[in-house]
Backbone as JSON Lines, residues from 0, in Angstrom:
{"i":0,"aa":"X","n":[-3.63,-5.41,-0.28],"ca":[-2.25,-5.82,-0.05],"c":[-2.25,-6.98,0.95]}
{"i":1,"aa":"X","n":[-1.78,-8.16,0.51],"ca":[-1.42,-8.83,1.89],"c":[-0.81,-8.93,3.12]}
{"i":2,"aa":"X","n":[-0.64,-8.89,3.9],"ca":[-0.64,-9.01,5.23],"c":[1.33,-9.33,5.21]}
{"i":3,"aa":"X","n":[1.48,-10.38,4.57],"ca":[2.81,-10.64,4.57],"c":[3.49,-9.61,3.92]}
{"i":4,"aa":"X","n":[2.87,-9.36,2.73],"ca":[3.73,-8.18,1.95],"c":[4.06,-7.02,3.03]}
{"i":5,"aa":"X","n":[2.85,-6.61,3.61],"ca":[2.97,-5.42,4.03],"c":[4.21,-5.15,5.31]}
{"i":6,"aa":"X","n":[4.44,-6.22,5.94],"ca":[5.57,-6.61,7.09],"c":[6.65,-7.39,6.12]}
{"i":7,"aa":"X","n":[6.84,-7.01,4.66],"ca":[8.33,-7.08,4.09],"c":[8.27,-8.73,3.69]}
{"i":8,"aa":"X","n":[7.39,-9.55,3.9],"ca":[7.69,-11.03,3.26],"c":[8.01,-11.0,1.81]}
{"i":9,"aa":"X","n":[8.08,-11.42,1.38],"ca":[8.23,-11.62,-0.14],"c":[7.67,-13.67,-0.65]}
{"i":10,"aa":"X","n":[6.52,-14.04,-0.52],"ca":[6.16,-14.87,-0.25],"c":[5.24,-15.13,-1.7]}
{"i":11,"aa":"X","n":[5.23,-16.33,-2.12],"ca":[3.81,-16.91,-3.52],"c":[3.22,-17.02,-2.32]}
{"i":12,"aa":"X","n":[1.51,-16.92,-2.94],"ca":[0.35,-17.11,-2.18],"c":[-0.11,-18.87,-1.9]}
{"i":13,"aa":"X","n":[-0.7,-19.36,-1.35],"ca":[-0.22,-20.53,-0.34],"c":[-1.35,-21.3,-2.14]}
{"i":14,"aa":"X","n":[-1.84,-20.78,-2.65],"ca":[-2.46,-21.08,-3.75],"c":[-1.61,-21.5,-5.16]}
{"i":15,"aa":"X","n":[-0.68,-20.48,-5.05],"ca":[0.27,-20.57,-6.46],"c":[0.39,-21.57,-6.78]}
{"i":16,"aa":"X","n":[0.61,-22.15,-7.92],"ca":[1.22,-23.37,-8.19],"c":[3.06,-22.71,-8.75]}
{"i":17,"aa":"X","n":[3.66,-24.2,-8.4],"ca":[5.19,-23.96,-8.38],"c":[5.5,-24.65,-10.09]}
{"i":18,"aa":"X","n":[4.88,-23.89,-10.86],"ca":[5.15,-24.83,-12.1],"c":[6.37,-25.45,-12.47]}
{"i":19,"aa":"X","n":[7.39,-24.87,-12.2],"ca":[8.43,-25.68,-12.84],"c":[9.42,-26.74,-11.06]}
{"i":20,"aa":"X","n":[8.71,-26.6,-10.18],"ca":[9.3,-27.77,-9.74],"c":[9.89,-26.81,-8.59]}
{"i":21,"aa":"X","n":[9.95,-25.93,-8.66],"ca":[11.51,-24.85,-7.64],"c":[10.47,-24.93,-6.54]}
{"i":22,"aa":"X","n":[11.39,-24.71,-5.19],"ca":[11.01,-24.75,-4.47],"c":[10.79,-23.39,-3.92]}
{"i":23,"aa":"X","n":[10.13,-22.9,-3.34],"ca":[9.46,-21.16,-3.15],"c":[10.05,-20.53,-1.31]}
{"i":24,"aa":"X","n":[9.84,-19.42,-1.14],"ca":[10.2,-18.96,-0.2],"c":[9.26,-19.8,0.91]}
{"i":25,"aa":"X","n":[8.23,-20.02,0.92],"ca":[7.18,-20.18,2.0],"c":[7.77,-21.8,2.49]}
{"i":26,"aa":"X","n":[8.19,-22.93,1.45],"ca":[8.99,-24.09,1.86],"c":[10.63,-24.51,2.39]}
{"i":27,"aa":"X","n":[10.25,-24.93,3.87],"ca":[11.51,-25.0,4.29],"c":[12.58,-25.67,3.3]}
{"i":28,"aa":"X","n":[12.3,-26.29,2.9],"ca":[12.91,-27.78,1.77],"c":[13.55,-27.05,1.08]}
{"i":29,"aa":"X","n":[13.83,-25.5,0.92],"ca":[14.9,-25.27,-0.57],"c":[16.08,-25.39,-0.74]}
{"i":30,"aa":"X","n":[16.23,-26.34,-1.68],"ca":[17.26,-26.89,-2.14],"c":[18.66,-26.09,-2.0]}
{"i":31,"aa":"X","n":[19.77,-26.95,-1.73],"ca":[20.86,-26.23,-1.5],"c":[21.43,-26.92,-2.74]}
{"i":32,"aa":"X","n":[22.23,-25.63,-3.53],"ca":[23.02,-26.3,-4.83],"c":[24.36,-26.39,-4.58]}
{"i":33,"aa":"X","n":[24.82,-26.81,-5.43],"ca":[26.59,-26.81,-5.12],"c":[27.03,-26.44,-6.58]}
{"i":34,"aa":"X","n":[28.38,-26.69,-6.6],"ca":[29.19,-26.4,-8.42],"c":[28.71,-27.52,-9.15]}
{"i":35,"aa":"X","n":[28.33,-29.12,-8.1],"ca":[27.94,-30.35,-9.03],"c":[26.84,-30.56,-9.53]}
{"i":36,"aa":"X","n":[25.4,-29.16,-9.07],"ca":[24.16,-29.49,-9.34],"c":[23.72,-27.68,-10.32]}
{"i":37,"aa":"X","n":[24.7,-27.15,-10.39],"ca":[24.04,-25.68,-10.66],"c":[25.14,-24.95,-11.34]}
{"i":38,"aa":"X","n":[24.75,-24.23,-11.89],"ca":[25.98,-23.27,-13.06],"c":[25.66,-21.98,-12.56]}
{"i":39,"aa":"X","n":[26.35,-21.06,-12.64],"ca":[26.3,-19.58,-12.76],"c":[27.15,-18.82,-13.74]}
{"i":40,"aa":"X","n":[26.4,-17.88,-14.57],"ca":[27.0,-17.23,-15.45],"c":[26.76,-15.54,-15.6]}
{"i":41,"aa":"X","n":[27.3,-14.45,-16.39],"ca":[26.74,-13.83,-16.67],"c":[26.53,-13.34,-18.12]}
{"i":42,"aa":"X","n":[25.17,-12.28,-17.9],"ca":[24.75,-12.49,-19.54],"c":[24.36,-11.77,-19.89]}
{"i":43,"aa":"X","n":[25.0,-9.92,-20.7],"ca":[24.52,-8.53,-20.44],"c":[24.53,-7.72,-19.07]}
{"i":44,"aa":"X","n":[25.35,-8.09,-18.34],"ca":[25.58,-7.69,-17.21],"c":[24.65,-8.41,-16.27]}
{"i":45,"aa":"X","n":[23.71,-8.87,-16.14],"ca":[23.0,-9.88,-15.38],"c":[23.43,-11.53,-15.16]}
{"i":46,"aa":"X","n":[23.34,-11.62,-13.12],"ca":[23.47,-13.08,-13.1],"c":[22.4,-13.97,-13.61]}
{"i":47,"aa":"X","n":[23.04,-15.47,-14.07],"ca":[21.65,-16.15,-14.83],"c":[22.35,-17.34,-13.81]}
{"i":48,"aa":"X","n":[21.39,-18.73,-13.26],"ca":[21.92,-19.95,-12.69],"c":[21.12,-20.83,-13.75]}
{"i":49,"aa":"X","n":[21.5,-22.22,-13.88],"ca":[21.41,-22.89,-14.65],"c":[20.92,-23.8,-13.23]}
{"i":50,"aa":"X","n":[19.97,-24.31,-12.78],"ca":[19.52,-25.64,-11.77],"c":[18.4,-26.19,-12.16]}
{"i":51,"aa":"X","n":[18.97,-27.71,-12.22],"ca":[19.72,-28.25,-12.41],"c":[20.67,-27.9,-13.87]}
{"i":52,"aa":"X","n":[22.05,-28.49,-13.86],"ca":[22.88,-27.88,-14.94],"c":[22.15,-27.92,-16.18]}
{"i":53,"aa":"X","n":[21.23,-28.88,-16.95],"ca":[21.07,-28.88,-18.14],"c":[19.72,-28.31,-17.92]}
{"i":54,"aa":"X","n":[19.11,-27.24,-16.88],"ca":[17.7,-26.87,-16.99],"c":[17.75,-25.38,-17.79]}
{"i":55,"aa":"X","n":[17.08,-24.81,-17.97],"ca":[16.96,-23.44,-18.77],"c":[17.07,-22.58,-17.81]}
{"i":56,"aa":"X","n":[18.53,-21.48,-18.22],"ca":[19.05,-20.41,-17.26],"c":[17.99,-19.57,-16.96]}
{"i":57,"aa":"X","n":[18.15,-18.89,-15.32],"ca":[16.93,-18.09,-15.15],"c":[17.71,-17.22,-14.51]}
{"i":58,"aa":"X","n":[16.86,-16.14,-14.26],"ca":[18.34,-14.45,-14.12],"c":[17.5,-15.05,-12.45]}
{"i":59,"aa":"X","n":[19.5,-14.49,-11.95],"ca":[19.08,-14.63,-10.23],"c":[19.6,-13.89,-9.37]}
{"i":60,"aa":"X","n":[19.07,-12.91,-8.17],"ca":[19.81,-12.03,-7.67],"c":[20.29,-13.2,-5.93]}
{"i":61,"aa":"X","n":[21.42,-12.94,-5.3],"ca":[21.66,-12.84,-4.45],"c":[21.63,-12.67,-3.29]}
{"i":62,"aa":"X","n":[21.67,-12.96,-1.93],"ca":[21.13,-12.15,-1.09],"c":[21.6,-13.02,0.34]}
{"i":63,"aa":"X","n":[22.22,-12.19,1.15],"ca":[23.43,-12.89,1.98],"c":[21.58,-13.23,3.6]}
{"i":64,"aa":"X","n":[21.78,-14.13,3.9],"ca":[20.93,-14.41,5.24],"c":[21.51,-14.12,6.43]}
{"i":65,"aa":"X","n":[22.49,-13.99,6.47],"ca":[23.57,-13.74,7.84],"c":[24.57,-12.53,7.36]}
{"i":66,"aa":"X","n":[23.95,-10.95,6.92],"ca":[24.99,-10.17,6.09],"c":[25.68,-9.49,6.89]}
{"i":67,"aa":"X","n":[25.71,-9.96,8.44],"ca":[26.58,-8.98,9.03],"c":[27.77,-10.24,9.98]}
{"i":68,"aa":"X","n":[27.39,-11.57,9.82],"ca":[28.4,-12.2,10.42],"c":[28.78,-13.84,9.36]}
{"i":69,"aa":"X","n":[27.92,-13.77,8.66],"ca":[28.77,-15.2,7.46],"c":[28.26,-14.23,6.28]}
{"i":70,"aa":"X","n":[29.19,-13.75,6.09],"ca":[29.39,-13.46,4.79],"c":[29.33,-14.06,3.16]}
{"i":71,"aa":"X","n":[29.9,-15.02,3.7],"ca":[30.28,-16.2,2.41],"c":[29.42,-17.24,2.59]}
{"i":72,"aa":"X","n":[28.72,-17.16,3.46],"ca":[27.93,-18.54,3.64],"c":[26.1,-18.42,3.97]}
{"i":73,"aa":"X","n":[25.12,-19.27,3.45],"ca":[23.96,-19.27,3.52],"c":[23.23,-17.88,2.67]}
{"i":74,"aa":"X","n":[24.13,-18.44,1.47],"ca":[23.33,-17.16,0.27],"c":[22.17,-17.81,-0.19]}
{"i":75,"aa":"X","n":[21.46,-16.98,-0.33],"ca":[19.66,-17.41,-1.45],"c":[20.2,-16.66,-2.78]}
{"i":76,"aa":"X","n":[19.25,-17.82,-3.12],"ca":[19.24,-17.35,-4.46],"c":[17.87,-17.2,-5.15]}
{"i":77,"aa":"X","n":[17.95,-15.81,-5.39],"ca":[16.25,-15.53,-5.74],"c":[16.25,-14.83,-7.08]}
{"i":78,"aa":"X","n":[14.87,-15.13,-7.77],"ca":[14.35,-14.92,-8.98],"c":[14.6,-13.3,-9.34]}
{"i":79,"aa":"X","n":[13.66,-12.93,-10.69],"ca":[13.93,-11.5,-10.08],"c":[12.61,-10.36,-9.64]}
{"i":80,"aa":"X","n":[11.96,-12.08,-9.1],"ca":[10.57,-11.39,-8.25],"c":[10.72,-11.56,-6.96]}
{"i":81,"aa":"X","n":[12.27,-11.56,-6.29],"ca":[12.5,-11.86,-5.16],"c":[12.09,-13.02,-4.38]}
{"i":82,"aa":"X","n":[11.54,-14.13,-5.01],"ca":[11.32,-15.41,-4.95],"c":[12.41,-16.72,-4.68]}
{"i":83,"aa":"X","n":[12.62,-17.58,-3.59],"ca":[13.89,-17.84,-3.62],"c":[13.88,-19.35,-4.08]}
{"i":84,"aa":"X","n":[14.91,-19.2,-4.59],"ca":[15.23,-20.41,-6.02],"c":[15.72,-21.69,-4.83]}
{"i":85,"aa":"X","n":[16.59,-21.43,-4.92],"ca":[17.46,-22.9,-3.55],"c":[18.57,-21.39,-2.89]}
{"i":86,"aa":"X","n":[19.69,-22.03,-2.2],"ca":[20.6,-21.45,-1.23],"c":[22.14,-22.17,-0.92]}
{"i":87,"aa":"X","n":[22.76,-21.54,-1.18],"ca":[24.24,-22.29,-1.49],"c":[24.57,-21.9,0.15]}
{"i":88,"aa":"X","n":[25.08,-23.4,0.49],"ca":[25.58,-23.07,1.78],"c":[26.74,-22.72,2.34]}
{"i":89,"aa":"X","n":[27.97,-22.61,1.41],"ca":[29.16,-21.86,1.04],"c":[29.63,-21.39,-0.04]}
{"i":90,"aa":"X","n":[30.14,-20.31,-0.81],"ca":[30.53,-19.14,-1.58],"c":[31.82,-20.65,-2.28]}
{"i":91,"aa":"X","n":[33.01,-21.14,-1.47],"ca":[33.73,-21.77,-1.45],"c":[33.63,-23.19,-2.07]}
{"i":92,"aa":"X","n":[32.38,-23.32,-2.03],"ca":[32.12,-25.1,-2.51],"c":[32.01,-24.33,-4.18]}
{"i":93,"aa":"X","n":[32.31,-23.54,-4.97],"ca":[32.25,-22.81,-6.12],"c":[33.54,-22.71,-6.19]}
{"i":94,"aa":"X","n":[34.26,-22.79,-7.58],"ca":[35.49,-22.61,-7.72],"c":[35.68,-21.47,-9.14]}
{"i":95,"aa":"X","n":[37.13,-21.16,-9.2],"ca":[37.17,-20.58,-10.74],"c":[36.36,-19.14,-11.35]}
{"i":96,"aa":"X","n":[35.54,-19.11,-12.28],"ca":[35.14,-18.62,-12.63],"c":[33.77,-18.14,-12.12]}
{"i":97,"aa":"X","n":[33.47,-19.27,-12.0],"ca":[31.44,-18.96,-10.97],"c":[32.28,-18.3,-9.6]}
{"i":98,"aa":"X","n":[32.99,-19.04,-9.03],"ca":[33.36,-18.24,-7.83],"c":[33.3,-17.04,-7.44]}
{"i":99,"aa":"X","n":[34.3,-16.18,-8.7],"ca":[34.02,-15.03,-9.11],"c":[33.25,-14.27,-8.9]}
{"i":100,"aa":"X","n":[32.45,-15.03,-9.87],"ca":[31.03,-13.86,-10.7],"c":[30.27,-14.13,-9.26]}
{"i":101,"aa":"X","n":[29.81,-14.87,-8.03],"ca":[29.36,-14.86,-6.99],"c":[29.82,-13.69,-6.18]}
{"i":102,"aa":"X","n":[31.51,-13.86,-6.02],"ca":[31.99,-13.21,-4.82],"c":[31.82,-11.39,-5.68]}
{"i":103,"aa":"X","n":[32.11,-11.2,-6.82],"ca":[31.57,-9.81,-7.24],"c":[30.09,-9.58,-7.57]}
{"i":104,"aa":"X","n":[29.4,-10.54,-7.63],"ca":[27.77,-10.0,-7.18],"c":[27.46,-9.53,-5.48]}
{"i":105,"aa":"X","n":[27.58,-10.22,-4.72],"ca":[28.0,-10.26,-3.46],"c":[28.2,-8.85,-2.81]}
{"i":106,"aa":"X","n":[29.76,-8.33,-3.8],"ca":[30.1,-7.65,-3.36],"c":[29.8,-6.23,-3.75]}
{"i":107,"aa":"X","n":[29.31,-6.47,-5.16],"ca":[28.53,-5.22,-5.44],"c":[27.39,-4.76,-4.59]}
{"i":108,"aa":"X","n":[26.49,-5.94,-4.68],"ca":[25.41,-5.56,-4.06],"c":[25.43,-5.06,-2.37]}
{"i":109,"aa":"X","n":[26.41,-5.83,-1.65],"ca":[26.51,-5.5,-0.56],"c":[27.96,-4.71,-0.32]}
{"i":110,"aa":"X","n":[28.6,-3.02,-0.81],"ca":[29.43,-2.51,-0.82],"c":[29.17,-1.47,0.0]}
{"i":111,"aa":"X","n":[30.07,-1.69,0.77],"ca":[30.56,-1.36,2.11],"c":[31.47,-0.53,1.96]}
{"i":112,"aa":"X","n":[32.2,0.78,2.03],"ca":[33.34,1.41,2.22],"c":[33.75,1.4,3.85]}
{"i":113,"aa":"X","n":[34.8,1.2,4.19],"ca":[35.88,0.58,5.32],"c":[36.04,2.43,5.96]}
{"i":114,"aa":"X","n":[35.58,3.03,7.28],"ca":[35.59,3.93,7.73],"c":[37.16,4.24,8.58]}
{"i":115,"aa":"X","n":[38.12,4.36,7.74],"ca":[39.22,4.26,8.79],"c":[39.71,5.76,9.52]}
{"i":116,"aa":"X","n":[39.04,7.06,9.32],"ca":[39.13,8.19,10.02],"c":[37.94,8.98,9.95]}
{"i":117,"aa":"X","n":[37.61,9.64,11.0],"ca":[36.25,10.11,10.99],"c":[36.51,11.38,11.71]}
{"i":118,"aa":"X","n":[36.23,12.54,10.75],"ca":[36.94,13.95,10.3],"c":[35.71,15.23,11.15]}
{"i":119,"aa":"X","n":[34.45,14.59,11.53],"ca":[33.49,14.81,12.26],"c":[32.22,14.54,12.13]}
{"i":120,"aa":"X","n":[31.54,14.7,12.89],"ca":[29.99,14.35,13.23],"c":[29.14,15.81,14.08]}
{"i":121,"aa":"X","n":[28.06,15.94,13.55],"ca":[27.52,16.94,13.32],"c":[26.14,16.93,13.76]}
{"i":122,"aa":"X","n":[25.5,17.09,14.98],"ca":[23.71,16.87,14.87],"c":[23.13,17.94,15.13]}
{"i":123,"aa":"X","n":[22.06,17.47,14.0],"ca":[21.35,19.02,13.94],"c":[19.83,18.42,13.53]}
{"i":124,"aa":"X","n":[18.71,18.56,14.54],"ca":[17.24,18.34,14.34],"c":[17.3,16.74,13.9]}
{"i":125,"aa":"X","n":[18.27,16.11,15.09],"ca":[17.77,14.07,14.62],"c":[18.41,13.58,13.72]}
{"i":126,"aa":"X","n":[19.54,14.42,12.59],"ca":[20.61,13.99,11.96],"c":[21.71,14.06,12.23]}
{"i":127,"aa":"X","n":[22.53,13.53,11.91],"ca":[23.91,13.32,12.13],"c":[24.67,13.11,10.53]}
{"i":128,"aa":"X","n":[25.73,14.35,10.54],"ca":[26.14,14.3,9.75],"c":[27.59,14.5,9.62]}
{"i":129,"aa":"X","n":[27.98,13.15,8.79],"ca":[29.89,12.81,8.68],"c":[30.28,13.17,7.94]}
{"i":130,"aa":"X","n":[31.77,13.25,8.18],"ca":[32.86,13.69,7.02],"c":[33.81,12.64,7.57]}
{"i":131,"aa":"X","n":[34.29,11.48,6.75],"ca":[34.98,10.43,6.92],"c":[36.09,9.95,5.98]}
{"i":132,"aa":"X","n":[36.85,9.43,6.17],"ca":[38.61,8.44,5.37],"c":[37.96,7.15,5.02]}
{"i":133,"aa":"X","n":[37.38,6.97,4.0],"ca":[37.52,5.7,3.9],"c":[38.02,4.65,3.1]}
{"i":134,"aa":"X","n":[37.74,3.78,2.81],"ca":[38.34,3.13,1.45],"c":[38.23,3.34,0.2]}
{"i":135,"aa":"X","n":[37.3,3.65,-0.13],"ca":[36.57,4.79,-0.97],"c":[37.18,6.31,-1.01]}
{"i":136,"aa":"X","n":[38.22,6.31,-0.3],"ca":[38.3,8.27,-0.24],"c":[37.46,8.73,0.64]}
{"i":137,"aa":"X","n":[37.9,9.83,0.82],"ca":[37.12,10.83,1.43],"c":[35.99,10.71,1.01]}
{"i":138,"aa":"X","n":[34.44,11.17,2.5],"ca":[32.99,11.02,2.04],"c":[32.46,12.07,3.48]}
{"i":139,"aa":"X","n":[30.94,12.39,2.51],"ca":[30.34,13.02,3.7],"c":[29.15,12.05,3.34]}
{"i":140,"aa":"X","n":[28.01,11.74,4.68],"ca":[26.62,11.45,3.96],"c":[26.21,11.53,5.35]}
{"i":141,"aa":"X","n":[24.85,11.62,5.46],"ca":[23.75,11.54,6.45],"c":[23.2,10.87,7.09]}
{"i":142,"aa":"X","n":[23.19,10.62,8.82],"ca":[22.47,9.51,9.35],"c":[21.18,10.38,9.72]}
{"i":143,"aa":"X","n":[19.75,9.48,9.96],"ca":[19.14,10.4,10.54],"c":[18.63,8.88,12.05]}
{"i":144,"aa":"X","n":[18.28,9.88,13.07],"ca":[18.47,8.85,13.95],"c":[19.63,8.43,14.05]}
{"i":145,"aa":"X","n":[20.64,8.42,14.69],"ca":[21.63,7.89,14.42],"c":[21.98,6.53,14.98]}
{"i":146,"aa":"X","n":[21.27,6.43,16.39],"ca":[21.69,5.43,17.35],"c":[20.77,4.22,16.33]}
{"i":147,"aa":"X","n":[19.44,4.35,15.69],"ca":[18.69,3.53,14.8],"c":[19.91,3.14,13.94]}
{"i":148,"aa":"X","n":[20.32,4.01,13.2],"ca":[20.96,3.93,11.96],"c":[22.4,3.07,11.96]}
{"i":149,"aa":"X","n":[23.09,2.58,13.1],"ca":[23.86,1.85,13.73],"c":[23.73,0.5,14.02]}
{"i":150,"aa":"X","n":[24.29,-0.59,13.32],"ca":[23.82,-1.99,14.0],"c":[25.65,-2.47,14.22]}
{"i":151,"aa":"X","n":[25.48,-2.94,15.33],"ca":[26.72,-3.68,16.3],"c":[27.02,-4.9,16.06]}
{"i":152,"aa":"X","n":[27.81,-5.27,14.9],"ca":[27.97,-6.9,14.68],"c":[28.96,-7.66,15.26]}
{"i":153,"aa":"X","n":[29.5,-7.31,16.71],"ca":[30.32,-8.0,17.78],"c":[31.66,-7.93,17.33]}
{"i":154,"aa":"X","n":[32.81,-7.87,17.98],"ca":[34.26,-7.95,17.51],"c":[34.56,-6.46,17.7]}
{"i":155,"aa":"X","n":[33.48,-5.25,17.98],"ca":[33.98,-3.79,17.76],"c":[33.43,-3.1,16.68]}
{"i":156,"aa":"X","n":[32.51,-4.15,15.43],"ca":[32.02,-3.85,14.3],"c":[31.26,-3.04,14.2]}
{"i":157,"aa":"X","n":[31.02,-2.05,13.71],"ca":[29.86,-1.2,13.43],"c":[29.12,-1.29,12.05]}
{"i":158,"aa":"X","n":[28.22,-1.4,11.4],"ca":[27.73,-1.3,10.12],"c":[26.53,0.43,10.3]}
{"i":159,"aa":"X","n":[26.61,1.13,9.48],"ca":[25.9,2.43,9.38],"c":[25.2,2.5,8.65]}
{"i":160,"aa":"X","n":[24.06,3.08,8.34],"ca":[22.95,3.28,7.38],"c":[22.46,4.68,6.53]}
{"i":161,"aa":"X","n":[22.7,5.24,5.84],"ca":[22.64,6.54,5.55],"c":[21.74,6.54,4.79]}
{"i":162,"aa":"X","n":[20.85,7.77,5.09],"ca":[19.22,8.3,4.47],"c":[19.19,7.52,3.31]}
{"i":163,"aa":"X","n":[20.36,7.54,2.12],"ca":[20.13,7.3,0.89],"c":[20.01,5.96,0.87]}
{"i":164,"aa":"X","n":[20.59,4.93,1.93],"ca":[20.45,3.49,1.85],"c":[22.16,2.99,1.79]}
{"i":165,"aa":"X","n":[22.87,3.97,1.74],"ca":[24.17,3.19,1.59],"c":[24.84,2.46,3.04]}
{"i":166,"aa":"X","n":[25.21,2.04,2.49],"ca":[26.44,1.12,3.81],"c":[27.48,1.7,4.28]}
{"i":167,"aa":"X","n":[28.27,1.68,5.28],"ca":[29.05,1.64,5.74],"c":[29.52,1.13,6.58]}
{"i":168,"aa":"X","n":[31.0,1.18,7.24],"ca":[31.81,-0.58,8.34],"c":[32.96,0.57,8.79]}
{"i":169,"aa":"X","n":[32.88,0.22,9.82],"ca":[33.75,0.44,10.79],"c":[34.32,-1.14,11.61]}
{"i":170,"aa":"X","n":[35.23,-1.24,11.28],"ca":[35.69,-2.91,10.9],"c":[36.53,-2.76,12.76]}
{"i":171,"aa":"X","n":[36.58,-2.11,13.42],"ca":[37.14,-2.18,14.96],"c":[36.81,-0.96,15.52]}
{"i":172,"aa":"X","n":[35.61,-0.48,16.12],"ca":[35.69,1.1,16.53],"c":[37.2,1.44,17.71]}
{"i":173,"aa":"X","n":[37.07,0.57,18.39],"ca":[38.26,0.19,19.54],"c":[39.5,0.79,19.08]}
{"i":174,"aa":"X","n":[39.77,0.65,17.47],"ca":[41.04,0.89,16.87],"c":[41.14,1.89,15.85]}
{"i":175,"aa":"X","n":[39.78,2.8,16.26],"ca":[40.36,3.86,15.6],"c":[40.83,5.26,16.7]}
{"i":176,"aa":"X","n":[41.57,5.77,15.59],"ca":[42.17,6.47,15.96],"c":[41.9,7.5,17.3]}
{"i":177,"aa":"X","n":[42.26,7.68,18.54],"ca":[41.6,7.99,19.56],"c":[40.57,9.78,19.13]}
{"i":178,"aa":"X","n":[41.04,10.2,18.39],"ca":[40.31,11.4,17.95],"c":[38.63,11.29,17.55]}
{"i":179,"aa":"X","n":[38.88,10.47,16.3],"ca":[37.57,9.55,15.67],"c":[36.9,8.61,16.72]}
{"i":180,"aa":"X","n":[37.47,7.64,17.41],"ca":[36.93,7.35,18.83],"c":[35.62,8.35,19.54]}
{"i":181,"aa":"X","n":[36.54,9.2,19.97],"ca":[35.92,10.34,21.17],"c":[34.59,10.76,19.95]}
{"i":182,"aa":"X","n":[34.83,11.25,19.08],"ca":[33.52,11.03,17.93],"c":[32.3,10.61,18.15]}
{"i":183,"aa":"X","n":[32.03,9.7,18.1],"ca":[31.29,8.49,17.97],"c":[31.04,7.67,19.27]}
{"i":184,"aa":"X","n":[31.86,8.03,20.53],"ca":[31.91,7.27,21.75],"c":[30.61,7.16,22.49]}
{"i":185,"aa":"X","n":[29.43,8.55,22.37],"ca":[28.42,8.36,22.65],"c":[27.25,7.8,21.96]}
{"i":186,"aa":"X","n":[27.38,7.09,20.87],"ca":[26.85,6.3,20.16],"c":[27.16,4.96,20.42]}
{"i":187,"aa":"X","n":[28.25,4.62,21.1],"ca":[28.28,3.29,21.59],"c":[27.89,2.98,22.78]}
């Protein structure tokens, strides 16, 4: 296994050749596209980009670089060997229809349910376990570690991590409800 793999890179080997011209994760240089140099479509339920417009569509996943404070901005766009194609430097320079199909890839992939009451919390042997209001309805799921499982994205934000990998946002802890507050207060 390589060395990079094993610490999560996702990198071609400094050997590869780049046959068709794209520029690879390991080069700073990747291209930023816009609506005037690149297409996006979908095709069987998969995204495909077209770069340059008249080149042959290649399926491309998403993937936000800043996913807890620009949202809309400095997306990659990678193969579906996690290889990154170029990087759109706003969601917005896209209009119409691609717009779209961006802002619901986006949002699938990175879906978040909005925690607006939190019904209790529960630890037992290093887990922590909720029963919460959210945008989604009512939910229970599992932190383990909890204070780990917590990242603080400034403004009051909370983002949560649960065993299974799902997301969750607490979009102002400050403003919830003083009950749900007292909750969670020793976690902040």
């Amino acid at each position: 296994m390589i060395e990079q793999e094993r610490r999560g890179g996702r990198r071609r080997p400094p050997d590869a050749e780049n046959k068709k011209g794209r520029a690879t994760a390991e080069n700073p240089n990747t291209p930023e596209i816009t609506a005037e140099n690149a297409s996006f479509f979908m095709q069987g339920g998969f995204l495909y980009m077209r770069y340059p417009k008249d080149a042959e569509p290649v399926r491309a996943m998403l993937h936000r670089n800043f996913p807890f404070e620009l949202l809309w901005e400095y997306i990659s766009v990678l193969d579906i060997d996690g290889y990154e194609l170029a990087y759109i430097r706003k969601i917005d320079d896209f209009s119409g229809e691609e717009r779209e199909i961006l802002v619901r890839e986006l949002e699938r992939k990175y879906y978040s349910p909005v925690i607006s009451k939190i019904y209790s919390v529960k630890e037992r042997f290093g887990f922590s376990y909720w029963d919460v209001q959210t945008s989604a309805g009512r939910l229970t799921f599992t932190l383990q570690d909890t204070f780990k499982s917590m990242i603080r994205a400034g403004g009051g934000k909370l983002f949560l991590f649960d065993v299974d990998g799902n997301r969750f946002v607490i979009e102002d802890a400050e403003k919830l409800d003083r009950r749900s507050y007292k909750k969670i207060e020793l976690y902040l």
